[in-house]
LOLUM-521063 format. One record per residue: residue in one letter; x, y, z of N, C-alpha, C in turn. Coordinates in steps of 0.2 Angstrom, whole numbers, plus 5000, padded with zeros to 4 digits. Example, Ala and Ser with C-alpha at 12.3 -4.5 7.8 and 13.67 -1.06 7.14 Angstrom:
BEGIN
> tormar:n.c1:n.c2:n.c3:ca.c1:ca.c2:ca.c3:c.c1:c.c2:c.c3
> A:5066:4972:5039:5062:4978:5039:5066:4984:5039
> S:5064:4989:5035:5068:4995:5036:5064:5000:5039
! end
This chain:
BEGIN
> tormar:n.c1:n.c2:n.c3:ca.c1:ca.c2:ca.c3:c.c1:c.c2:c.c3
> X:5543:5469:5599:5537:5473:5598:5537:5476:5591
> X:5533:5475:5584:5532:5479:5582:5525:5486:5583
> X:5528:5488:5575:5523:5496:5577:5518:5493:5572
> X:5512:5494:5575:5505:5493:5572:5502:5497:5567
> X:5504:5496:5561:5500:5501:5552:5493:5499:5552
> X:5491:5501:5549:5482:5506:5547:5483:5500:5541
> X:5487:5496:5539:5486:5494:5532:5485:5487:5533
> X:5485:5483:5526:5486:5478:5528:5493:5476:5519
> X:5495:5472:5520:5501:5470:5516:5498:5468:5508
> X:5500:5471:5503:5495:5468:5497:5501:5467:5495
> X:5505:5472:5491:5511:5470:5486:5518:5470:5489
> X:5522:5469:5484:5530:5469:5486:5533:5471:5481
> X:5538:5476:5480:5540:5481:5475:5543:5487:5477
> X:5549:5486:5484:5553:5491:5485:5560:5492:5484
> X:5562:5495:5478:5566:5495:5474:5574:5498:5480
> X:5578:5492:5480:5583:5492:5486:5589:5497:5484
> X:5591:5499:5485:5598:5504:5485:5606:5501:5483
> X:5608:5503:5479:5611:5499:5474:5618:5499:5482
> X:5622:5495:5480:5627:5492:5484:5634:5501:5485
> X:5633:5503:5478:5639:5509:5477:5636:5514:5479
> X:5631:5514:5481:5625:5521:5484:5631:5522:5491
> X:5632:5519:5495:5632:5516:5502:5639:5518:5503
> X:5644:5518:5495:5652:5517:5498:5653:5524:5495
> X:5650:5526:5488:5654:5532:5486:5651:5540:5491
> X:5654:5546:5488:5650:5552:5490:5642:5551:5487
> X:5637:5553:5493:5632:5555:5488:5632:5561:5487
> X:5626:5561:5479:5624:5568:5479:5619:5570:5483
> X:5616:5575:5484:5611:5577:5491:5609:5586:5486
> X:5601:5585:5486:5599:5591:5484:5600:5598:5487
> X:5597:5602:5483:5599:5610:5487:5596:5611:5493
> X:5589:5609:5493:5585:5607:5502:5582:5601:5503
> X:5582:5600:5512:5580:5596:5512:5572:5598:5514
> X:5569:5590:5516:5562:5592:5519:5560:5596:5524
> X:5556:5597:5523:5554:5604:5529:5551:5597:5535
> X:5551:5598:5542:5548:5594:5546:5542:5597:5548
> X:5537:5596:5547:5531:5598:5550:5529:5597:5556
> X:5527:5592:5557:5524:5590:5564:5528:5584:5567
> X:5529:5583:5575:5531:5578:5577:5527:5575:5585
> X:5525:5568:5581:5523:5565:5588:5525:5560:5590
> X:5526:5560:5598:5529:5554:5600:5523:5551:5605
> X:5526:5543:5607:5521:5539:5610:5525:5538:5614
> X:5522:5538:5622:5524:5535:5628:5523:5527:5628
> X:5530:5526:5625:5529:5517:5627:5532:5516:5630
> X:5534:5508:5633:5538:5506:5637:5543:5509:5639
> X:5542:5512:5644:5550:5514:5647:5554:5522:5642
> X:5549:5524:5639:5549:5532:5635:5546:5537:5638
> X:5546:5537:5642:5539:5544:5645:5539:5550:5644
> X:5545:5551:5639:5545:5557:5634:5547:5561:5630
> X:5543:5552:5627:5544:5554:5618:5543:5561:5614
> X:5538:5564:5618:5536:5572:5614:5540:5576:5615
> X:5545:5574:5618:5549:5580:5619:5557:5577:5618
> X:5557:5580:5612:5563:5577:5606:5566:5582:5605
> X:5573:5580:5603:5577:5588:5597:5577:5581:5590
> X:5575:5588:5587:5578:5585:5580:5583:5590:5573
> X:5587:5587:5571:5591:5592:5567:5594:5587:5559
> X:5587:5592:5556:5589:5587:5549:5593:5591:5542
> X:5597:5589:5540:5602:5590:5534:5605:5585:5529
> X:5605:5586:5523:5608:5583:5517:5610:5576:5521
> X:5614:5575:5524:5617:5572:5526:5615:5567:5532
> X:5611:5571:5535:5609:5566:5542:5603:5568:5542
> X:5602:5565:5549:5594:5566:5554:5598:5564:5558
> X:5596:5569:5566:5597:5569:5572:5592:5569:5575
> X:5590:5561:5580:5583:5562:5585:5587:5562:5591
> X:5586:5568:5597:5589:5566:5604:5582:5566:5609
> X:5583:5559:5610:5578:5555:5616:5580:5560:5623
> X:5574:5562:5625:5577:5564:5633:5576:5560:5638
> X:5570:5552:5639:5571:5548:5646:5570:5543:5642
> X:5576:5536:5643:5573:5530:5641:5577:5526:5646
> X:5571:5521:5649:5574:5518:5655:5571:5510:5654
> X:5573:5507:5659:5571:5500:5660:5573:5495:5665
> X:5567:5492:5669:5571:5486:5676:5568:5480:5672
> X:5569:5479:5677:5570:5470:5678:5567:5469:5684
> X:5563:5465:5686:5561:5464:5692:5565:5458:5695
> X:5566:5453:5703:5569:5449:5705:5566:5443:5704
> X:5557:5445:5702:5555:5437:5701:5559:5430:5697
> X:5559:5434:5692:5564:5429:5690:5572:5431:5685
> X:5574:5428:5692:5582:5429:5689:5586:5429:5683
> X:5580:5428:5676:5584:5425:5670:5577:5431:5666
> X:5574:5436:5669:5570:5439:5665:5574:5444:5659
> X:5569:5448:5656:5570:5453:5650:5565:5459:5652
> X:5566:5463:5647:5564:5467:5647:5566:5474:5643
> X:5563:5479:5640:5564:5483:5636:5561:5489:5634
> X:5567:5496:5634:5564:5501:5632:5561:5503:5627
> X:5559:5504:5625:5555:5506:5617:5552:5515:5616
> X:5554:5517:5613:5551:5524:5610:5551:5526:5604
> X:5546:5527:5604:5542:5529:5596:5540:5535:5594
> X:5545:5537:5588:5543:5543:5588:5541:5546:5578
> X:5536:5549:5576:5531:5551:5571:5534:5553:5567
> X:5537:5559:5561:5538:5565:5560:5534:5564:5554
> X:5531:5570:5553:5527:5572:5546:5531:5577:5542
> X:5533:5576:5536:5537:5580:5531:5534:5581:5526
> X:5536:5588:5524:5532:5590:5516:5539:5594:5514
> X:5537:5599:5509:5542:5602:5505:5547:5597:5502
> X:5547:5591:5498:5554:5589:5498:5555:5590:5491
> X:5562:5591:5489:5564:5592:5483:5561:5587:5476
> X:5561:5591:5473:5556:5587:5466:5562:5583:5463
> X:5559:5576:5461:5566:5571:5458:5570:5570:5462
> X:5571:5567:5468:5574:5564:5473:5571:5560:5476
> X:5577:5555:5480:5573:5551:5484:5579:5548:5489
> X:5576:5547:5495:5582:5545:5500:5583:5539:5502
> X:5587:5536:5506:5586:5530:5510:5591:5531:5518
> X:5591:5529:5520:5597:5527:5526:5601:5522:5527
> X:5608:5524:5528:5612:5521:5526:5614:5516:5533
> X:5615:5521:5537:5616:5519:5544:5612:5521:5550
> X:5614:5520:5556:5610:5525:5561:5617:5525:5567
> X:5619:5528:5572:5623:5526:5577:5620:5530:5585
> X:5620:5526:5587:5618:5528:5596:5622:5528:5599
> X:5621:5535:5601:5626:5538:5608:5623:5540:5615
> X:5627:5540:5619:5623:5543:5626:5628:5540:5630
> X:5624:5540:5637:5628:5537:5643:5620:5532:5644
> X:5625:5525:5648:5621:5520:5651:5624:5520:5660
> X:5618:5519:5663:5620:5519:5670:5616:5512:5670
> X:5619:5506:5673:5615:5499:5676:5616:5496:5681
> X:5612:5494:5684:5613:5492:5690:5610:5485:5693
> X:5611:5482:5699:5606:5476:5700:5607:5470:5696
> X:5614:5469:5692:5616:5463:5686:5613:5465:5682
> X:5612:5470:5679:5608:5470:5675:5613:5474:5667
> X:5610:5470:5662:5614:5469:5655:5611:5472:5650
> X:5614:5478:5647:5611:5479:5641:5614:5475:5637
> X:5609:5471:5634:5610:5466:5628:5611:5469:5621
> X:5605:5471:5621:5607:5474:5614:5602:5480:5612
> X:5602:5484:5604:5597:5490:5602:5594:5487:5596
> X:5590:5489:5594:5585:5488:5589:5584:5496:5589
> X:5580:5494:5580:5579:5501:5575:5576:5499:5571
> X:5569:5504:5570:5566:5503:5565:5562:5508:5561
> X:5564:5509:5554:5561:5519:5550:5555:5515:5546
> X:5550:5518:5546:5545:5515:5541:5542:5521:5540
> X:5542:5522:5533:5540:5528:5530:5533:5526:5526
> X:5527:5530:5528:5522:5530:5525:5518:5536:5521
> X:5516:5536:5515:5513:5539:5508:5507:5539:5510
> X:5502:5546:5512:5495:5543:5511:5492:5550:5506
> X:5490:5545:5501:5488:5550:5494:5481:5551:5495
> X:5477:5559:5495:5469:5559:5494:5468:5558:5491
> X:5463:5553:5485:5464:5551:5480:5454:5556:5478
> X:5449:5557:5482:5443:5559:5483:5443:5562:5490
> X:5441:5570:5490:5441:5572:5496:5433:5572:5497
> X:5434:5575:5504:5427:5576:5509:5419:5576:5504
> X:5416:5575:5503:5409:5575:5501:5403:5574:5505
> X:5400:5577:5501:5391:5574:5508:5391:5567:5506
> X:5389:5563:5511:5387:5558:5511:5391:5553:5507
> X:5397:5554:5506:5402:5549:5501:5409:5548:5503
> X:5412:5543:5505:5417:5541:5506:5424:5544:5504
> X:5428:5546:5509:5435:5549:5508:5440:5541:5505
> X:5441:5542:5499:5444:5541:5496:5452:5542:5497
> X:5457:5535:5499:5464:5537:5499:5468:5531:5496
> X:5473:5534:5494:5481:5526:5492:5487:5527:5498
> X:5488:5521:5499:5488:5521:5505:5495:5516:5503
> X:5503:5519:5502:5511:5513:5502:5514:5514:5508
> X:5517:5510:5508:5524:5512:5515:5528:5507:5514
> X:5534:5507:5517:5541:5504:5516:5546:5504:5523
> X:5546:5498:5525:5553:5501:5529:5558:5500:5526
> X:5561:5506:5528:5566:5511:5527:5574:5506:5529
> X:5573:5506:5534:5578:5501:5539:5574:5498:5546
> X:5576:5493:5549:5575:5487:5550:5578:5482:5555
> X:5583:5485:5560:5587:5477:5562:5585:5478:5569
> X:5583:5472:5569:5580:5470:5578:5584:5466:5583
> X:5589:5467:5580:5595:5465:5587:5601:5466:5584
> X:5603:5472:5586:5610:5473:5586:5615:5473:5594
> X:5619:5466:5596:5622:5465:5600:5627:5471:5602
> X:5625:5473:5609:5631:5477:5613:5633:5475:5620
> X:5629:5470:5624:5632:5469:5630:5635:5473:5636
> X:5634:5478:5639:5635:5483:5643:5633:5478:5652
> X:5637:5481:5656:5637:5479:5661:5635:5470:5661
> X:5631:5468:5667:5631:5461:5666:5633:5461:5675
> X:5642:5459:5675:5643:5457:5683:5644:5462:5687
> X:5646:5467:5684:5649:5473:5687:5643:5480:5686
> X:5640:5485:5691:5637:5489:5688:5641:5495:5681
> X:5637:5496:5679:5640:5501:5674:5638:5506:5673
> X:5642:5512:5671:5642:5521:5671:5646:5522:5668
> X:5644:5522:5660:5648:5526:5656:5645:5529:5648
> X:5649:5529:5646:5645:5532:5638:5646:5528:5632
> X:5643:5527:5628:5645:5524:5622:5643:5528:5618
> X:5645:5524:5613:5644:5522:5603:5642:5518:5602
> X:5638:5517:5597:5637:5510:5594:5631:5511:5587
> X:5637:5510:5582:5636:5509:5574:5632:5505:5571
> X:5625:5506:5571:5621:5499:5569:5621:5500:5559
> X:5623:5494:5556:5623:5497:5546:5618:5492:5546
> X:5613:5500:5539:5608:5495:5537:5607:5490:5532
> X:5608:5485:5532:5609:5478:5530:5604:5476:5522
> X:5598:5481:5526:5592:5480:5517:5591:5487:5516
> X:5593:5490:5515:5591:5497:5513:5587:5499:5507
> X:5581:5501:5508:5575:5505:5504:5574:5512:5502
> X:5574:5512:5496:5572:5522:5494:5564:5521:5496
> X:5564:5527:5499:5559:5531:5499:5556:5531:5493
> X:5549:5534:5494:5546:5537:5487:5549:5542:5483
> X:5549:5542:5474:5551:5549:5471:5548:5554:5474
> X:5550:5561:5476:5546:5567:5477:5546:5571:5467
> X:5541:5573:5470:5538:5578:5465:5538:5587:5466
> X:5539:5587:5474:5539:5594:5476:5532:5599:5475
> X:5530:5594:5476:5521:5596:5480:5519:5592:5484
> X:5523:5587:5487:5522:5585:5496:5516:5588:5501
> X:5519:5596:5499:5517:5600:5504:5512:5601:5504
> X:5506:5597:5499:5498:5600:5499:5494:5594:5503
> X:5488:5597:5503:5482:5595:5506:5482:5588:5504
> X:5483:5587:5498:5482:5578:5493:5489:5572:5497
> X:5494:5575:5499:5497:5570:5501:5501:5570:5507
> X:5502:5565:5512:5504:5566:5518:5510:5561:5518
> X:5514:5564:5520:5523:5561:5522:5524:5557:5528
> X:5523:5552:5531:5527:5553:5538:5534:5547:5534
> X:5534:5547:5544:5542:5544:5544:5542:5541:5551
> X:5541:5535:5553:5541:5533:5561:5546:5529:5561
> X:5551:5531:5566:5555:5529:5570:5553:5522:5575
> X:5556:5519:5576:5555:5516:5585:5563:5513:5586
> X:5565:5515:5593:5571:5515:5595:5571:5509:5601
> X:5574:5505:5600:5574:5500:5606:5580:5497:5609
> X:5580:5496:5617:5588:5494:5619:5583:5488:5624
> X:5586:5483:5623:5585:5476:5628:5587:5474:5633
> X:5585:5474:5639:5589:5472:5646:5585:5464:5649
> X:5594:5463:5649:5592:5457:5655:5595:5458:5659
> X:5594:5450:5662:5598:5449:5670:5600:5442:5671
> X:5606:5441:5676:5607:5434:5674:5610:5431:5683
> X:5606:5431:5686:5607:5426:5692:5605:5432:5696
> X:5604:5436:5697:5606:5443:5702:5600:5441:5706
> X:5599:5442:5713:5593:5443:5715:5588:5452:5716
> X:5593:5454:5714:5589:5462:5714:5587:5463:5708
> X:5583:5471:5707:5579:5473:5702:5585:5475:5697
> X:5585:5472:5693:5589:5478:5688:5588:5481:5683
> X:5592:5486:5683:5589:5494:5681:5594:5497:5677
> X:5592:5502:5672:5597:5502:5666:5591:5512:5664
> X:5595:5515:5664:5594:5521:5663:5598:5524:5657
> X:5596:5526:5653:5600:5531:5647:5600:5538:5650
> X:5606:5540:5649:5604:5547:5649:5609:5551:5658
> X:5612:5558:5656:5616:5554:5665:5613:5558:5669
> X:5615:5556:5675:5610:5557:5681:5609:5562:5682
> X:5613:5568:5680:5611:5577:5682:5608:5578:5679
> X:5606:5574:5673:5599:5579:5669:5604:5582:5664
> X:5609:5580:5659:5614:5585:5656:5615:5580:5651
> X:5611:5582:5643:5612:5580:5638:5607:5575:5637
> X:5605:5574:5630:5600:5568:5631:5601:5561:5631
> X:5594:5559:5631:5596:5552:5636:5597:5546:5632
> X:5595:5548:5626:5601:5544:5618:5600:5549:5613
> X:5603:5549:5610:5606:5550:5602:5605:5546:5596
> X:5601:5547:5591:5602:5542:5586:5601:5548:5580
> X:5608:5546:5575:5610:5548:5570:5610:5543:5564
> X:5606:5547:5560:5603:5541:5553:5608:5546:5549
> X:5613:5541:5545:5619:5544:5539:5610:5544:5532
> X:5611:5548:5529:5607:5549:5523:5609:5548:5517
> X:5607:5543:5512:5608:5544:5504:5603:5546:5500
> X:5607:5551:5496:5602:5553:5490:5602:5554:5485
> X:5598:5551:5481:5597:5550:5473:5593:5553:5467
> X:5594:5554:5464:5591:5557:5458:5587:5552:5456
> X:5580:5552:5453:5573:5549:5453:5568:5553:5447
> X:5565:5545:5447:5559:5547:5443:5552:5548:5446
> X:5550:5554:5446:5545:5554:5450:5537:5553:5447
> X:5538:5551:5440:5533:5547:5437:5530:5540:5440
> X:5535:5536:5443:5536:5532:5443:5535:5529:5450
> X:5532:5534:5453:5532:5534:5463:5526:5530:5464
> X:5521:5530:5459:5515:5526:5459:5516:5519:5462
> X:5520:5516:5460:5522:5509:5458:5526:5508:5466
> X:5529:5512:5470:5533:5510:5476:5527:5510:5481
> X:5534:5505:5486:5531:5501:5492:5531:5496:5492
> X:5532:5492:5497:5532:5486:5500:5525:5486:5503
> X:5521:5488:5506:5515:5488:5507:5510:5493:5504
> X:5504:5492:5501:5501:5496:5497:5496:5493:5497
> X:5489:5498:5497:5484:5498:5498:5479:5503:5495
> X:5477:5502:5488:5474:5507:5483:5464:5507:5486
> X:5464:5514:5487:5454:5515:5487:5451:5515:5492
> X:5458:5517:5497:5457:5514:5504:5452:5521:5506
> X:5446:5518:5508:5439:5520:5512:5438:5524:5517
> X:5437:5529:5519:5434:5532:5524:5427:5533:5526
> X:5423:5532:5530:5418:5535:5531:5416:5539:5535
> X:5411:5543:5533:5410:5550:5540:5404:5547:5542
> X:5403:5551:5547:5394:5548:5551:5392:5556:5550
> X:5386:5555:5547:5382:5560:5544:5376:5559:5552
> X:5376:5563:5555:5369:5564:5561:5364:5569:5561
> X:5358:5569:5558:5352:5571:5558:5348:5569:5560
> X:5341:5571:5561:5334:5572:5565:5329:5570:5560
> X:5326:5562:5563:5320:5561:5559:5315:5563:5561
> X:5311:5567:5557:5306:5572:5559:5297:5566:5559
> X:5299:5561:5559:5294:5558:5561:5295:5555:5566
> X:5300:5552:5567:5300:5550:5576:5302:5554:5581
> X:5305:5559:5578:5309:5563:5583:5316:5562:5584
> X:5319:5555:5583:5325:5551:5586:5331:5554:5582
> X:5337:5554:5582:5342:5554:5577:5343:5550:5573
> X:5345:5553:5564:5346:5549:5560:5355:5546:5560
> X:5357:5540:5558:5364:5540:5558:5362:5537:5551
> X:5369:5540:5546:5369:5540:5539:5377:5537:5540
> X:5377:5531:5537:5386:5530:5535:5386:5529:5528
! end
């Protein structure tokens, strides 16, 4: 399943993360972004996603999921199925002449499965989108905006194999490295205004099958008292020194002049009826 953008794909030009980024120390500015807002979506087997912890530093980002579940039904013995949680963040404040990427991300928790039922594997994906005002609100004239985004990281099946013949209850690790790593936009450090909008979406995904069992099988993150969240995902952070002249030009997808229109509703005083103006 991917997450569905507002855009459509014109260019290509996301300048990758050099190979020595990833092995020596980074450098990491004096602060990081401020999180403004977070929203999550109830998707398959997340029912809630809006209620997240998040703890962001030089160094990392921590999201803690608190339900992500998934069955399997017995119709058919050799079925899948998959949890999925999507979650938003809007950032502003970020340090002028920087710019990040992620290095890694690793998922913790406890897995309880039952019913034959296999966690196969996790998928992860950050896709960072720039929406620039380029013309604001006016009578009767279209919101003007530019519109880039890039994913950040990207791997849609990292193998782990969890239970299978035997039920299973217990806790893991697991170290997923991001394989194409992408910098973000340079910041400028006016993020924070009205003109331009920061996000950052996440979607966090674990795969369950089943293999001969005739019952439901069922895969629950998180453990049964209710004590600690129901995953963990830690993104390791790299950070660079940048030209922020040059932020124009980023993204793998881009979309310049992109259009808005308002509905202007008035009263035609000859008919009586309302007028609709787009």
């Amino acid at each position: 399943m991917r997450t569905l953008q507002i855009f459509t794909a014109l260019t290509l030009g996301a300048a990758l993360v050099p190979a020595q980024s990833q092995s020596q120390p980074s450098p990491a500015p004096e602060f990081v972004p401020t999180i403004l807002g977070v929203r999550g979506a109830n998707s398959a087997g997340c029912f809630a996603a809006t209620s997240v912890g998040l703890t962001l530093a030089a160094e990392s980002l921590r999201v803690n999921l608190t339900d992500m579940r998934a069955s399997v039904a017995p119709a058919d013995p050799f079925d899948s199925s998959a949890a999925i949680c999507i979650v938003t963040l809007e950032l502003g404040a970020f340090p002028a002449g920087w710019h990040f990427a992620l290095r890694d991300v690793t998922y913790t928790g406890h897995a309880t499965l039952a019913g034959g039922a296999r966690l196969q594997s996790f998928a992860v994906q950050a896709y960072f989108q720039w929406e620039h005002l380029k013309i604001g609100p006016q009578i009767d004239l279209p919101v003007v905006k530019n519109v880039s985004g890039s994913y950040l990281m990207n791997v849609p099946d990292k193998a782990v194999d969890f239970g299978g013949g035997a039920d299973y209850d217990a806790d893991f690790s697991v170290r997923i490295e991001n394989g194409d790593p992408a910098w973000s936009p340079c910041f400028t450090g006016w993020e924070y205004s009205y003109d331009d909008k920061m996000q950052l979406q996440f979607q966090f995904q674990s795969y369950l099958t089943k293999e001969g069992s005739s019952q439901t099988g069922s895969a629950v993150l998180g453990r049964t008292d209710g004590s600690g969240p129901a995953l963990t995902a830690t993104f390791g952070l790299v950070w660079e020194r940048c030209d922020s002249t040059q932020r124009n030009a980023w993204g793998q997808f881009r979309m310049g002049d992109y259009e808005i229109c308002q509905r202007g509703i008035g009263h035609d005083n000859v008919a009586g009826r309302p007028t609709i103006q787009w």
